[in-house]
C-alpha positions as CSV (number, residue, x, y, z in Angstrom):
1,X,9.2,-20.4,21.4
2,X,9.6,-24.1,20.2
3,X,7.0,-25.7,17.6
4,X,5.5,-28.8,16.9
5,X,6.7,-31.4,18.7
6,X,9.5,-29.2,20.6
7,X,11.7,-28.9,17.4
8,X,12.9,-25.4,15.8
9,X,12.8,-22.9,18.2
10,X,12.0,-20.1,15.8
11,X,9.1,-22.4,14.0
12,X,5.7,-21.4,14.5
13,X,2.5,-24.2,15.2
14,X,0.9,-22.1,12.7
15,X,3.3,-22.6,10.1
16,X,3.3,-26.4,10.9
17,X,-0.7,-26.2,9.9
18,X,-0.1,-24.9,6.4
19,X,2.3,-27.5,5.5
20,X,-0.5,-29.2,3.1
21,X,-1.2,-25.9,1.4
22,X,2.5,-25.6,0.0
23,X,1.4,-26.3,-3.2
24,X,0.2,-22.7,-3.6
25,X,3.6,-21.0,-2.6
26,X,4.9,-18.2,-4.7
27,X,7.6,-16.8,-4.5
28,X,10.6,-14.8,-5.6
29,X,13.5,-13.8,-2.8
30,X,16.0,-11.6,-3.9
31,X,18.8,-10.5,-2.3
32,X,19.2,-6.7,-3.0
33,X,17.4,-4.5,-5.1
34,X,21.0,-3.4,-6.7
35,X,23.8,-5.5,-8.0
36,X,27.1,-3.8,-9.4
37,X,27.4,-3.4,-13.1
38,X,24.0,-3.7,-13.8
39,X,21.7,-0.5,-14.4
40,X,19.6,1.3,-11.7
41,X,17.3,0.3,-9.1
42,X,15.8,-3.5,-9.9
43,X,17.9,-3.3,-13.0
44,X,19.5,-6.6,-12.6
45,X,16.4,-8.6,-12.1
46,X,13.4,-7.1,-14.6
47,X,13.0,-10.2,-16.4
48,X,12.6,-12.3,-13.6
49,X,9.8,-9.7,-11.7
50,X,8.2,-10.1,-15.2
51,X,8.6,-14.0,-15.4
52,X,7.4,-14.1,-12.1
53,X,4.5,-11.7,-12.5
54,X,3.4,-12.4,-15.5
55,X,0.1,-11.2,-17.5
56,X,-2.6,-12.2,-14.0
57,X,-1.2,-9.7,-12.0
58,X,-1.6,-5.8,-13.0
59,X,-1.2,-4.2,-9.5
60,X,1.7,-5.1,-6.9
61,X,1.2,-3.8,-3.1
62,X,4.4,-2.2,-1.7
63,X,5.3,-2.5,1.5
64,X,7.8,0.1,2.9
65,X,8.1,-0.3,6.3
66,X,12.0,-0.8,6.1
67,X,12.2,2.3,5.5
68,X,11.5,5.8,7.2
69,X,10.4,7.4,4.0
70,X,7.3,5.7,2.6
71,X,6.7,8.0,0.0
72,X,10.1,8.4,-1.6
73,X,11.2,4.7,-1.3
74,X,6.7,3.6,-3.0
75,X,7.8,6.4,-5.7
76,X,11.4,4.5,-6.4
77,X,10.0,0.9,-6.9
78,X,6.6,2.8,-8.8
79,X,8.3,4.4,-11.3
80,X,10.7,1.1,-11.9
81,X,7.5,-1.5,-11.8
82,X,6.1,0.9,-14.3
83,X,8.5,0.6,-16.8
84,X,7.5,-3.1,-16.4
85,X,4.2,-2.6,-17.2
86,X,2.5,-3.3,-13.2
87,X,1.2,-0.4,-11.1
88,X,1.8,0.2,-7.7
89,X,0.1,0.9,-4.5
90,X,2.0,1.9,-1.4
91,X,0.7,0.0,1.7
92,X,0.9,3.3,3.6
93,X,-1.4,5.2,0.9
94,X,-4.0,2.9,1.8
95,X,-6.7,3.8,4.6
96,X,-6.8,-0.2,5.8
97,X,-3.4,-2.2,5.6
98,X,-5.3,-5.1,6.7
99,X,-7.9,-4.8,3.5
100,X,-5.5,-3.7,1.3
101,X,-3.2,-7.2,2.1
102,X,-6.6,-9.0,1.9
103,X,-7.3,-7.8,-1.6
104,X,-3.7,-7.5,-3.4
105,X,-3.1,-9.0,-6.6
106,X,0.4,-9.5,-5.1
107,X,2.9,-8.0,-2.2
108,X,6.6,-6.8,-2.4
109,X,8.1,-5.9,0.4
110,X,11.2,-4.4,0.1
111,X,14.5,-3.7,1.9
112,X,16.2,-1.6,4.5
113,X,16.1,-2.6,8.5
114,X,14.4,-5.8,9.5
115,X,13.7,-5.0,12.9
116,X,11.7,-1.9,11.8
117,X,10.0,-3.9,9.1
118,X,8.9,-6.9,11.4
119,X,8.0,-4.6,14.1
120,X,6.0,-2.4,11.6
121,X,4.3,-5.2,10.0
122,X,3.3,-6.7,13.6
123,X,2.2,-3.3,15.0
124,X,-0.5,-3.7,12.3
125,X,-1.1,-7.4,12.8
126,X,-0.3,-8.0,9.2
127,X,1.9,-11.0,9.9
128,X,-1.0,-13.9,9.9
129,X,-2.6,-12.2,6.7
130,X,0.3,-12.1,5.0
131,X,1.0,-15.5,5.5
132,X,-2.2,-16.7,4.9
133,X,-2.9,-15.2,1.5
134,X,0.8,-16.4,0.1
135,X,0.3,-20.2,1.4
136,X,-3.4,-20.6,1.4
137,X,-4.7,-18.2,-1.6
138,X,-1.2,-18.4,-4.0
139,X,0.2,-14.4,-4.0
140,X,2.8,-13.8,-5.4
141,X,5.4,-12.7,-2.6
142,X,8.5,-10.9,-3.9
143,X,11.2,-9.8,-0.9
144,X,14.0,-8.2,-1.2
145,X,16.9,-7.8,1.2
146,X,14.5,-7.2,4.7
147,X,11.8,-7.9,2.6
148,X,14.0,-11.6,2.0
149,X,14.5,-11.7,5.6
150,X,10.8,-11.2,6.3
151,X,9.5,-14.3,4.2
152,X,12.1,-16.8,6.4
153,X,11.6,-18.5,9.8
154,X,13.1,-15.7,11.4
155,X,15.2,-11.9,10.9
156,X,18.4,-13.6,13.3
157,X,20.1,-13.7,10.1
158,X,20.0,-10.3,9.0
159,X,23.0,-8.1,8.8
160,X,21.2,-5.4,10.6
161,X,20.7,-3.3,13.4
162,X,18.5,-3.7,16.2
163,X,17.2,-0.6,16.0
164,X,13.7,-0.7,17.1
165,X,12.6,-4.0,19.2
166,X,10.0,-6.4,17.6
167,X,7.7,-8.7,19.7
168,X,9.8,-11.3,19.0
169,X,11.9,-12.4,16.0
170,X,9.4,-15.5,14.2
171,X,9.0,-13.6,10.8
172,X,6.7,-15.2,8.0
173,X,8.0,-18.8,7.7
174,X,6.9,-19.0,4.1
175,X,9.9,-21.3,3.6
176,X,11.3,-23.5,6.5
177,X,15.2,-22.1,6.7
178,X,17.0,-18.4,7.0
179,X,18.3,-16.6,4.4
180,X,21.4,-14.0,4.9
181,X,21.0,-11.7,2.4
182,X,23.7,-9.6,0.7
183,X,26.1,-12.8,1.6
184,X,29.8,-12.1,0.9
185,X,32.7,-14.5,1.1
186,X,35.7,-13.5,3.0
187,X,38.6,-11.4,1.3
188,X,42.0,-13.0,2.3
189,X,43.6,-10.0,1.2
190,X,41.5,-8.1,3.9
191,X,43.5,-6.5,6.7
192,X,39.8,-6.1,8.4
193,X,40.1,-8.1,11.8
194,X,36.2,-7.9,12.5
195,X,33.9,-10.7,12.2
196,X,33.2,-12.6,8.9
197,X,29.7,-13.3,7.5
198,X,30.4,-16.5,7.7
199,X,31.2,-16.8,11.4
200,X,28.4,-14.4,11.8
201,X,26.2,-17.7,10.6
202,X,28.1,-20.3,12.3
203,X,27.6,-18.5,15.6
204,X,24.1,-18.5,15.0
205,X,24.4,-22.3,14.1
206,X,26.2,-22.7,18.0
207,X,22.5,-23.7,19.0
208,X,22.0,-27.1,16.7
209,X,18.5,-27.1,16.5
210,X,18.7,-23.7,14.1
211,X,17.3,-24.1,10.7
212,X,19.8,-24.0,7.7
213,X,20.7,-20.4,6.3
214,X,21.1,-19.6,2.7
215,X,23.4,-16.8,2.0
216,X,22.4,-15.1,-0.9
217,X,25.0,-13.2,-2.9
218,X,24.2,-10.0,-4.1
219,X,22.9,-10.2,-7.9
220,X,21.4,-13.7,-6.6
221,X,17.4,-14.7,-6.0
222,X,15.6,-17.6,-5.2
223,X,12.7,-18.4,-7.0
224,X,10.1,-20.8,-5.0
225,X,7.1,-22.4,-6.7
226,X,4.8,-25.0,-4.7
227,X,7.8,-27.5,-3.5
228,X,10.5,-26.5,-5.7
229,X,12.9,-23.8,-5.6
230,X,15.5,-22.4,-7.8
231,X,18.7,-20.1,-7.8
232,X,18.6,-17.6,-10.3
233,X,20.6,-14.3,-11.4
234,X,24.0,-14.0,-12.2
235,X,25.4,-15.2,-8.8
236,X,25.1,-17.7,-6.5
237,X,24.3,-18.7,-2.9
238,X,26.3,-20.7,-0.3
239,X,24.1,-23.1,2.2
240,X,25.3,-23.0,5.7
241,X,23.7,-26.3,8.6
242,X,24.7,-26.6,12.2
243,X,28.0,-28.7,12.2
244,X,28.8,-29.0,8.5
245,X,30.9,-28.0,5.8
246,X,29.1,-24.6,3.9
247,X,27.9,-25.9,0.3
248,X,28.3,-23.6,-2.9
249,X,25.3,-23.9,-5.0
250,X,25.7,-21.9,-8.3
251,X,22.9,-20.3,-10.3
252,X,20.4,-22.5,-12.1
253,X,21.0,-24.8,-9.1
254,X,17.6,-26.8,-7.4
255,X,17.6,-26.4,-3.9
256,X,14.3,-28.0,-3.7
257,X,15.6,-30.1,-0.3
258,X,15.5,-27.0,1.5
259,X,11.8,-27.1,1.8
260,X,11.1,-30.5,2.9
């Protein structure tokens, strides 16, 4: 499906409408839940979930759809939000998904398959209305891995499965590019023969109109307020666009051009 004006093939005309209501974006896309050396689940980013947060919100809406158990994986992000002083509701616990979107303080969705999650999330028509209450009513969106995916132009960059099939790939375009989460240079040392990540991305760049994709190292998020937009944690990100050289950006960096 092309957009506005025939451009971007994965770019919605809805997302072209909400342009103007930028201003009100929030949010923070990290790119795994885990990062090696650091401590437990989240354990690596608590003071930017807290940063991000802040003292407004008291209650975070979890979305688990990434996952096949709800109830385990809403226990695992309760129990570590906890500690930083939010609560937790599990989108699943709640009788209306719809309402309970329509009425959060704030949404984390988290990781696991993006196919399952954006089918999951269309198959309850919670797509426009997520959309709609990050750009147009300011909350707080926190992704991780799928949840990362989810928040892009589309899931094409994901490093999963297709294991169940979506109506089609368009995800939340609350930023205009992909991000490749869990992004990992290649070893040369490697006797693996199999595809890089990197090739991965420049196959998906064969078609020149595709947006750019951000690969986000593990221990690496981005953090988007209104028009600006930040690397933080204790890694970086490398920027892949159709027909150019990849660009290492390190933490701290502005990537602020990626949203014009």
């Amino acid at each position: 499906m092309r957009g506005k004006g025939g451009k971007g093939p994965l770019i919605t005309d809805f997302f072209w409408s909400f342009l103007s209501l930028v201003a009100m974006r929030k949010l923070l896309l990290l790119s795994s839940s885990s990062y090696h050396g650091a401590e437990g689940f989240l354990g690596w980013c608590g003071d930017l979930l807290t940063e991000f947060l802040g003292k407004e919100v008291s209650r975070v809406l979890f979305v688990p759809y990434a996952l096949f158990d709800y109830n385990e994986y809403t226990k695992t992000v309760r129990d570590r939000l906890k500690q930083l002083g939010y609560e937790v509701d599990g989108i699943h616990e709640l009788e209306n998904p719809l309402q309970a979107v329509e009425q959060a303080q704030a949404i984390f969705v988290g990781g696991g398959n993006s196919f399952r999650l954006l089918k999951t999330m269309y198959d309850h028509r919670l797509v426009d209305a997520v959309r709609k209450r990050v750009l147009q009513d300011g909350m707080p969106y926190i992704g991780s891995s799928a949840g990362t995916n989810l928040s892009t132009v589309s899931i094409c960059t994901t490093n999963d499965m297709p294991i169940v099939h979506p109506p089609t790939f368009e995800a939340l375009a609350l930023v205009p590019f992909n991000i490749n989460p869990h992004y990992i240079d290649p070893d040369p040392s490697s006797t693996h023969m199999g595809e890089t990540r990197e090739k991965r991305i420049r196959e998906y760049h064969m078609y020149a109109d595709r947006p750019p994709v951000l690969g986000l190292r593990e221990g690496s998020a981005l953090l988007v307020l209104g028009d600006k937009a930040v690397l933080k944690g204790p890694t970086g990100a490398k920027l892949f666009k159709p027909k150019e050289e990849a660009e290492v950006f390190e933490s701290g960096s502005d990537v602020s051009f990626l949203l014009k």
